[in-house]
Backbone as CSV, one residue per row, in Angstrom:
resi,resn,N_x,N_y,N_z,CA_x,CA_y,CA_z,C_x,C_y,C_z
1,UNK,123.041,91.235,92.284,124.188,90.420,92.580,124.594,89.692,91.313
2,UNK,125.838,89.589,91.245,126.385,89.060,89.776,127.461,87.735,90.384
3,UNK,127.132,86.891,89.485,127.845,85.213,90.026,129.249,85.802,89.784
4,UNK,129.884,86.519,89.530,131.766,86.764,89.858,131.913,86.794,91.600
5,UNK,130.079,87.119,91.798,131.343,87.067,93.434,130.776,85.494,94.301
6,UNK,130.623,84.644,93.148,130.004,83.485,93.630,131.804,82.878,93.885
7,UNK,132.096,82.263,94.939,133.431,81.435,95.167,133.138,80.058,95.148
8,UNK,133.316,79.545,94.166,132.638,78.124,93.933,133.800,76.854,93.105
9,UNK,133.981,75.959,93.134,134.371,74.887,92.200,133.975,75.654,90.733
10,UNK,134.584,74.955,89.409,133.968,75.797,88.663,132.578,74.713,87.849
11,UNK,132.567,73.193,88.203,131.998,72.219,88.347,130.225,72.585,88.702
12,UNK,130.350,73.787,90.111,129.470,74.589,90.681,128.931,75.413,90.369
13,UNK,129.589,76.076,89.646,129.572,77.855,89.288,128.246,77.929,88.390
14,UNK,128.293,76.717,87.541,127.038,77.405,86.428,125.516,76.818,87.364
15,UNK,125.794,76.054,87.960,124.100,75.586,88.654,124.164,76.710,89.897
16,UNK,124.690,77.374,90.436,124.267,78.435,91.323,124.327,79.400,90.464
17,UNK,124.453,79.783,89.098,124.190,80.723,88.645,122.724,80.652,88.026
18,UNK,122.437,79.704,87.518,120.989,79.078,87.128,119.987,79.283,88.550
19,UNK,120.186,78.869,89.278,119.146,79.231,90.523,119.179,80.817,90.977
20,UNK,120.418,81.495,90.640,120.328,82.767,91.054,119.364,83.526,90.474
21,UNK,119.501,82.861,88.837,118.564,83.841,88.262,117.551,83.062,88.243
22,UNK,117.148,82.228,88.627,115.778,81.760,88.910,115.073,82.480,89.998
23,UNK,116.142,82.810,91.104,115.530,83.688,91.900,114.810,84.868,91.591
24,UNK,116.157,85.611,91.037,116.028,86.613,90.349,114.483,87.181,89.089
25,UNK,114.409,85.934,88.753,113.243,86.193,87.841,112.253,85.523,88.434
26,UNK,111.929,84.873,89.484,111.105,84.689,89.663,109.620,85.379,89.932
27,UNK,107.869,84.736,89.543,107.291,85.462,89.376,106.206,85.780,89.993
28,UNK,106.391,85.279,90.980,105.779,85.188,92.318,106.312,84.739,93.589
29,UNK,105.778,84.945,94.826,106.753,85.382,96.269,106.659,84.022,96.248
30,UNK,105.778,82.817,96.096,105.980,81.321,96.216,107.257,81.055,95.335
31,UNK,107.317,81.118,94.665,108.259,80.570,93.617,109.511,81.446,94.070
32,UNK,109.813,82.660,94.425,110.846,83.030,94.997,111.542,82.384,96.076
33,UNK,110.434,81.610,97.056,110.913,81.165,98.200,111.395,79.874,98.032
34,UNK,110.814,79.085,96.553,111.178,78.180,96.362,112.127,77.941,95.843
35,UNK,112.631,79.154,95.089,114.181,78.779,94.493,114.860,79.442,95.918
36,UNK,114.673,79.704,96.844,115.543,80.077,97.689,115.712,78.997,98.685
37,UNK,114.820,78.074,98.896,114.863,76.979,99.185,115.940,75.988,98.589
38,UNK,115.859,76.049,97.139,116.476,75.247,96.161,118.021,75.609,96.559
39,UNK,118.160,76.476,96.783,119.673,77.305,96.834,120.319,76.621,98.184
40,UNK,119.062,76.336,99.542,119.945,76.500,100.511,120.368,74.776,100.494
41,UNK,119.237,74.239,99.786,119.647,72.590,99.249,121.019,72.348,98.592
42,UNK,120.944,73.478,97.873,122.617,72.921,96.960,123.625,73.398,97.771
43,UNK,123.684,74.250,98.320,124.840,74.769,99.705,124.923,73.933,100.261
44,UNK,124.169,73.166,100.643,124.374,72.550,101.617,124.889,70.771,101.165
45,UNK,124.220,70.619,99.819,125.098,69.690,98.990,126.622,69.855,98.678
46,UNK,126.856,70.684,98.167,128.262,71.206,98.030,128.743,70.983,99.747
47,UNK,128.175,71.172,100.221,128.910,71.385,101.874,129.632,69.882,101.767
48,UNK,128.256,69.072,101.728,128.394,67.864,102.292,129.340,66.943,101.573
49,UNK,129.388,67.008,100.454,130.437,66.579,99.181,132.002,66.844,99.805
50,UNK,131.779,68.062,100.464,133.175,68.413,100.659,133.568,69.318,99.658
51,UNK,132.767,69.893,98.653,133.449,70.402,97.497,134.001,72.554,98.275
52,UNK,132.809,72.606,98.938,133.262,73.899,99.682,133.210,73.903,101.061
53,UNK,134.081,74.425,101.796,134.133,74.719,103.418,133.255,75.185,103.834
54,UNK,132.576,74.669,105.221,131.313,75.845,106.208,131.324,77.409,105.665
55,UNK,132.173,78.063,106.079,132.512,78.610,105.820,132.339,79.701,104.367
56,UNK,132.613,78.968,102.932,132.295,79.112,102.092,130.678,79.009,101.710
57,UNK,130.177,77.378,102.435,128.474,77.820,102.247,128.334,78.751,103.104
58,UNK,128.253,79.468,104.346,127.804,80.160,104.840,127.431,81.551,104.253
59,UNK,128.777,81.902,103.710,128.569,83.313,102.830,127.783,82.955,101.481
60,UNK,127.700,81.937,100.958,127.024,81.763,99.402,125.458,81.659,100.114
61,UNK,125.487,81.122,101.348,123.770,81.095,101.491,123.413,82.358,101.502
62,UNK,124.054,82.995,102.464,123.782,84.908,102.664,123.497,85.504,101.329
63,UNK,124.493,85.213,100.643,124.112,85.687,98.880,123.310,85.186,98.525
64,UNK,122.537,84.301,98.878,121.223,83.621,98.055,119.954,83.993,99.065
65,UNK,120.460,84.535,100.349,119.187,85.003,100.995,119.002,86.627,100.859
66,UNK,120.102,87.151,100.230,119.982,88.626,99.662,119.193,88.582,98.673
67,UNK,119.338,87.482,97.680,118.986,87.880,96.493,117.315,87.665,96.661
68,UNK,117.308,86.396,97.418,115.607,85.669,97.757,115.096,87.454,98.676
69,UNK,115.290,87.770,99.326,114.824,88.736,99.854,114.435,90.209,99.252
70,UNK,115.785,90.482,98.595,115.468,91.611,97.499,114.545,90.794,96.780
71,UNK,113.845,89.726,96.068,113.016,89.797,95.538,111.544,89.726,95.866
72,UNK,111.414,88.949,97.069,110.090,88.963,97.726,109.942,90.732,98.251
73,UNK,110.921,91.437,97.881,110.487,92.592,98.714,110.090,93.248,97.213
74,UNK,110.459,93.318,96.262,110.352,93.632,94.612,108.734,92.945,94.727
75,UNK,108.235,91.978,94.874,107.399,91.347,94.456,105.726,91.834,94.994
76,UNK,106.229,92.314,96.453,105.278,92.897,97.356,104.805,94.120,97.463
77,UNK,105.266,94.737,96.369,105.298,95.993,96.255,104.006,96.017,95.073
């Protein structure tokens, strides 16, 4: 997954791109879950700010539980 299809403030854009690839590189299934954790914290910050609609977090969490998932499944292997 590549942050162009992140729909964000652009205020936003670079700290969900920083956790993405934190996901992304992360180097163990703990630490995967923890930046996926981290992710559903800032969605849900942004929610609350008002800066993006339900709506908008809803699909950015999905993208951050794709990415958390493709990697615990990378990791288990």
């Amino acid at each position: 997954m590549t942050s162009d299809s992140f729909d964000l403030p652009v205020a936003a854009l670079r700290p969900a791109e920083k956790i993405l690839r934190e996901i992304e590189t992360a180097g163990s299934m703990i630490l995967a879950v923890k930046y996926g954790a981290k992710a559903h914290g800032f969605v849900i910050g942004l929610t609350c700010v008002g800066a993006i609609t339900e709506e908008q977090g809803e699909v950015l969490i999905l993208q951050f539980d794709r990415a958390t998932e493709r990697k615990l499944r990378e990791l288990s292997i």
